[in-house]
Residue, then its C-alpha position, 0 to 999 in steps of 0.5 A: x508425514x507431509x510438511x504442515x503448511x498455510x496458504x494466504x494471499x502474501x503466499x504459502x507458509x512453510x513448518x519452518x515460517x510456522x515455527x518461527x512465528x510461533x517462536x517469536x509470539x513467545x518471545x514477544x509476549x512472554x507466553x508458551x506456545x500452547x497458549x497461542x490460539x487459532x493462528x490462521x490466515x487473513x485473506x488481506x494483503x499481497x506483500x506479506x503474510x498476514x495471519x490473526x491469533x488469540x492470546x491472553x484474551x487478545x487477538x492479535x495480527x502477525x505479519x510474516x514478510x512475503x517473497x521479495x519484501x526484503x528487496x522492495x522495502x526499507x524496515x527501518x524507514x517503516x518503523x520510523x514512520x509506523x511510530x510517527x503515525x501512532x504519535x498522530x493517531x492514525x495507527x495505534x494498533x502496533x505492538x511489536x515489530x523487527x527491523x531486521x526479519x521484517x515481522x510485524x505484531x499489532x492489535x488486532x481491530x474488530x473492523x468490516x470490509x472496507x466498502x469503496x462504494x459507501x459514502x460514509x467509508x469514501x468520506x472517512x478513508x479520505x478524510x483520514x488520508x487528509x489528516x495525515x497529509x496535514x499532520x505534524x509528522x515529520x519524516x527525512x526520507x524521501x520516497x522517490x517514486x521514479x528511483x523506486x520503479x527504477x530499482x524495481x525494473x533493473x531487478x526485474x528479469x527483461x523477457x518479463x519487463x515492460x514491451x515483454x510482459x504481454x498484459x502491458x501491450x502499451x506499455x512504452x507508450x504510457x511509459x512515455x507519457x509518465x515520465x513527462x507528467x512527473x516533470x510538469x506534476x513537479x512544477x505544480x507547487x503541491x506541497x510534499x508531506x508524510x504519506x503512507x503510500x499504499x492507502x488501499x481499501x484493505x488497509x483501512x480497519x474500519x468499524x462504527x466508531x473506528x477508523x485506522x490506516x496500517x501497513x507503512x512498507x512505502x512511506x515517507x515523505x512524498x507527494x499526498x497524490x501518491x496516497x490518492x492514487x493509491x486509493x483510487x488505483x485500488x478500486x474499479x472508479x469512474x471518473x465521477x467518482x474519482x471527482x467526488x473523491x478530490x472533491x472530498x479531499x480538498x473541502x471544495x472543487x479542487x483548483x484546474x491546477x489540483x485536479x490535473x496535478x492528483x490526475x497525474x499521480x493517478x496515472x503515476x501511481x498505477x505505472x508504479x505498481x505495475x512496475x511492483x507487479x511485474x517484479x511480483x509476477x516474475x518472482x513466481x507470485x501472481x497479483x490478481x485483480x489489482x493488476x488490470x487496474x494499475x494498467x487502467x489507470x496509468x494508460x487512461x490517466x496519463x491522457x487525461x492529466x497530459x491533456x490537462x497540462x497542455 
């Protein structure tokens, strides 16, 4: 008998990650595992697992951490932020989560694409991110982009790294341009903040009344353009359009001082996650669209904001 096994876009579930799964809904709800309905997978998210499931009268979403997430990831740091954003109102859907195995249980929210094309969405999603960013949430740790990608690289096989991974043929020259940005970004006096760090079209739950952001694997305190450049970085924009969202962002036409330090943290932010996507990649998981992005954005930017800052 072949093994029984789900595929989904954080990778392939094995019988015994099922097994698991079904084990700890259990115990976490007090239930039986026949009474577990219509667990399957949600085409959504590249770091973990994502699968939907009914219970009780409920559906709920289980997040099984995907290959490498133990490596990428501080658990504790998250559950800390995760319930500092409930406080705050821009994630209530948590109902469980391990610090030590790295699941997660939350409510599962009737919600729509997230449409990076729709104006109503643009103004909600960043208007949401500028809550959070002007929140009274306070966190003490420091996500460090630079130690982060550092990290990453040094567990990152060579032959697949940098001037080695053939969809990156710039790379040391970008490289270059984004370790100065970061330098001259640093002097602006942008304020830090708590940030969610991978503020993307799918992890907005959306609906006609609702708007949540989820998934706080890279929060912490950082700077808010991480959160900006992740949104943008998540989807194919013109540089009108990345206007119209800081414009949004801040209520009025950003300063030169704004517009070139959020230039720089889109660049910043692409060359973060590409560092994400080669250490993905050589772990034997392919990325998909978002990969040429990362690229775009960090090699295009990085001109842009340097020009900027000169």
């Amino acid at each position: 008998m072949s093994e029984k096994t789900i595929q989904t876009t954080g990778g392939v579930l094995h019988e015994k990650d099922l097994i698991f799964i079904n084990k700890t809904i259990c115990e976490v709800f007090n239930c039986n595992e026949d009474e577990i309905i219509d667990l399957k997978p949600l085409q959504k998210g590249l770091s973990n697992s994502v699968l939907s499931f009914e219970l009780n009268g409920g559906k709920y979403v289980f997040r099984f951490p995907g290959l490498g997430s133990e490596i990428l990831i501080d658990r504790g740091r998250e559950s800390m932020i995760q319930s500092q954003a409930y406080e705050a109102r821009v994630d209530t859907t948590l109902v469980a989560m391990s610090v030590s195995k790295g699941w997660k249980i939350a409510k599962y929210v009737p919600h729509r694409d997230f449409d990076y094309k729709n104006v109503s969405d643009i103004y909600r999603g960043v208007r949401l991110l500028r809550k959070l960013h002007e929140s009274s949430i306070k966190v003490r740790w420091e996500f460090n982009v630079v130690e982060k990608w550092e990290s990453i690289r040094d567990m990152t096989p060579a032959d697949k790294y940098g001037e080695n991974y053939a969809d990156y043929p710039e790379f040391n020259a970008i490289k270059d341009r984004i370790y100065k940005l970061f330098e001259l970004a640093e002097q602006d006096g942008i304020p830090k903040c708590v940030t969610q760090g991978d503020a993307r079209d799918e992890n907005f739950l959306i609906n006609d009344s609702e708007i949540y952001l989820t998934d706080w694997e890279y929060g912490g305190y950082n700077d808010p353009g991480f959160d900006i450049g992740t949104y943008i970085c998540g989807g194919d924009h013109s540089r009108e359009e990345v206007d119209r969202i800081l414009f949004i962002y801040f209520g009025h036409k950003p300063s030169e001082i704004e517009k070139r330090h959020f230039y720089a943290w889109i660049a910043i932010t692409g060359f973060f996650f590409m560092h994400w996507c080669m250490f993905k990649e050589a772990s034997g998981q392919k990325v998909g669209y978002l990969k040429p992005l990362w690229y775009r954005f960090a090699k295009d930017y990085s001109v842009l904001a340097l020009d900027m800052y000169k």
